[in-house]
N, C-alpha and C positions, 0 to 999 in steps of 0.2 A: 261302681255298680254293684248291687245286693246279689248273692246268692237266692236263686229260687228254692223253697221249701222242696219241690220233688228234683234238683240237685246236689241237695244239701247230705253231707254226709250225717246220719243215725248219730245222735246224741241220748247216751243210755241214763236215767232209766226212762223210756218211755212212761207215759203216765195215761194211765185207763179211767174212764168214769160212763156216766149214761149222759144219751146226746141231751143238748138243750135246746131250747126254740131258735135261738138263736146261732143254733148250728147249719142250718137249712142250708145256706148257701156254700160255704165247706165242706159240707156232708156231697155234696152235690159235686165239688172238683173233683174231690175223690174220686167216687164214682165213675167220673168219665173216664178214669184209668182202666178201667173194665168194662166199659160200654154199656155201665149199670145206669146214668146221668138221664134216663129217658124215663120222667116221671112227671107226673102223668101220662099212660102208657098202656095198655092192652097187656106186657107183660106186668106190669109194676103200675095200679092203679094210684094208689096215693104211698106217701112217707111218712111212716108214722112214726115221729122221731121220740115220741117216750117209749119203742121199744127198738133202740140202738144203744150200742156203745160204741166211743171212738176213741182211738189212740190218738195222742198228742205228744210233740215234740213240744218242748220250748215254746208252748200254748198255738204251733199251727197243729192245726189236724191231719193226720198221716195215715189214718183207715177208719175205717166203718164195720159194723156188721150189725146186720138187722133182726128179728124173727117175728114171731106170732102163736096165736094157739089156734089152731083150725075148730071147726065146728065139734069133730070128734073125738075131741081133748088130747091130741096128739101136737107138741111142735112143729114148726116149721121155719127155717132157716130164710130169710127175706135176700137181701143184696150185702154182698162183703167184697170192701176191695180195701186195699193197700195201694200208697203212692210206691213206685217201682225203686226205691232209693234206699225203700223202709222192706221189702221182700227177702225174706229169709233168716230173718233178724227177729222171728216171735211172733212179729203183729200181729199174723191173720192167726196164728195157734190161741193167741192168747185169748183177744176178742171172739173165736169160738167158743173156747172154756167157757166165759162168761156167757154169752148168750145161752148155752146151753145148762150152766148152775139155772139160769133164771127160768129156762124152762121147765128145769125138773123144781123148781122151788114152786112152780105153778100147779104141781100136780101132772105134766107130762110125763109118759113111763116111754116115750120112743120121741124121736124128732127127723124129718123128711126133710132131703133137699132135692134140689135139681140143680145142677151143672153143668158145662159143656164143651171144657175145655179138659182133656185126657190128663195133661199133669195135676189139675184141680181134684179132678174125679180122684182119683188113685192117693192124693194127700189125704182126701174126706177118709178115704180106705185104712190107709196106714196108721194116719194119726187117732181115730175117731172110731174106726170099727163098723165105719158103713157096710153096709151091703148095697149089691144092684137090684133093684126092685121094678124098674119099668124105663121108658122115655115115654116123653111129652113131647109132641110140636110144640116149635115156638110161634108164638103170635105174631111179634111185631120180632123186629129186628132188636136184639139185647143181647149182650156177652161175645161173643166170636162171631163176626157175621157170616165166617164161612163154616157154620155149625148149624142145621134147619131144626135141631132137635134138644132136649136137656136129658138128661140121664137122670134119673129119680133114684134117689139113693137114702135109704134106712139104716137108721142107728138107734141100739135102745140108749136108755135115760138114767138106768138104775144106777148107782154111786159107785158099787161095783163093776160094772162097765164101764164110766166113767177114770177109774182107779187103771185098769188094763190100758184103757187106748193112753193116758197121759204118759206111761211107762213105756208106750214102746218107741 
C-alpha cells in the first residue's frame, strides 16, 4: 500500500513555479487543508490559477498561494495553504515571498490580507511586517469555521521592507 502525499515525509528541495491549467484539481486538495477548497464561493469567487504558485514535492503539489492587484493598484493575498506534512519546513514562507516579488514587480507599493486564524495572523506579522488594519465578516463559511470574521492586515511592498521582514 502507497504512502499518501499529505503522510509523506518532506523530501527537500521542494520545487516552486507558477500554477498551471492543469493544476486545478490539486490546487484544490490543497486547499481543503484550510477550508480554502470552496470555490466557487461568496468568499472566493472564481480561481484564477495564472496568479498562483505552488510548491511540489516529487511533482505532487503540497501548497498554494494565490493573489491579485485590486482596482486601487494595491496587492492582495488570495488563498494559501500547505498540506500539514509540509508546515514549518518553508512552504508557506517561501510561496509568500514569491507572491509578493510578483506584486511589487506589478507596480504594487503595499499588499492586503485577511486571515483568521491567530497563529496565521501573527506569522503574517513576524515574517512579513503586517500590520492590523480592520476585520471583515465572513460571507460564506471559509478558513476556521469557528472564526465569523478575517482580520485585515497591511504590509508595504518596498524591496527594503521586503529585505527587514526576510531577516527576521
Amino acid at each position: 500500500m502507497g504512502t499518501r502525499a499529505s503522510e509523506a515525509q518532506p523530501r527537500l528541495p521542494i520545487t516552486y513555479r507558477r500554477a498551471a491549467n492543469g493544476d486545478r484539481d490539486a490546487m484544490l486538495r490543497v486547499l481543503r487543508y484550510a477550508n480554502f477548497h470552496h470555490v466557487p464561493s461568496p468568499e472566493m469567487p472564481e480561481l484564477d490559477i495564472a496568479r498562483f504558485f505552488v510548491a511540489e514535492d516529487g511533482g505532487t503539489l503540497v501548497g498554494v498561494a494565490g493573489y491579485k492587484v485590486t482596482e486601487d493598484g494595491r496587492g492582495k493575498t488570495t488563498l494559501m495553504a500547505v498540506e500539514p506534512a509540509y508546515r514549518g519546513a518553508g512552504v508557506g514562507q517561501r510561496l509568500q515571498e514569491l507572491r509578493m516579488d510578483a506584486m511589487r514587480a506589478l507596480g504594487c507599493t503595499s499588499v492586503v490580507t485577511n486571515a483568521d486564524r491567530p497563529a496565521t495572523i501573527e506569522w503574517y506579522k513576524r515574517k512579513f511586517g503586517y500590520r492590523e488594519v480592520g476585520t471583515l465578516a465572513k460571507l460564506h463559511e471559509f478558513g476556521d469555521p469557528d472564526v465569523d470574521h478575517w482580520t485585515t492586515l497591511e504590509a508595504p511592498l518596498s524591496a527594503s521592507a521586503a529585505g527587514r521582514a526576510k531577516s527576521a
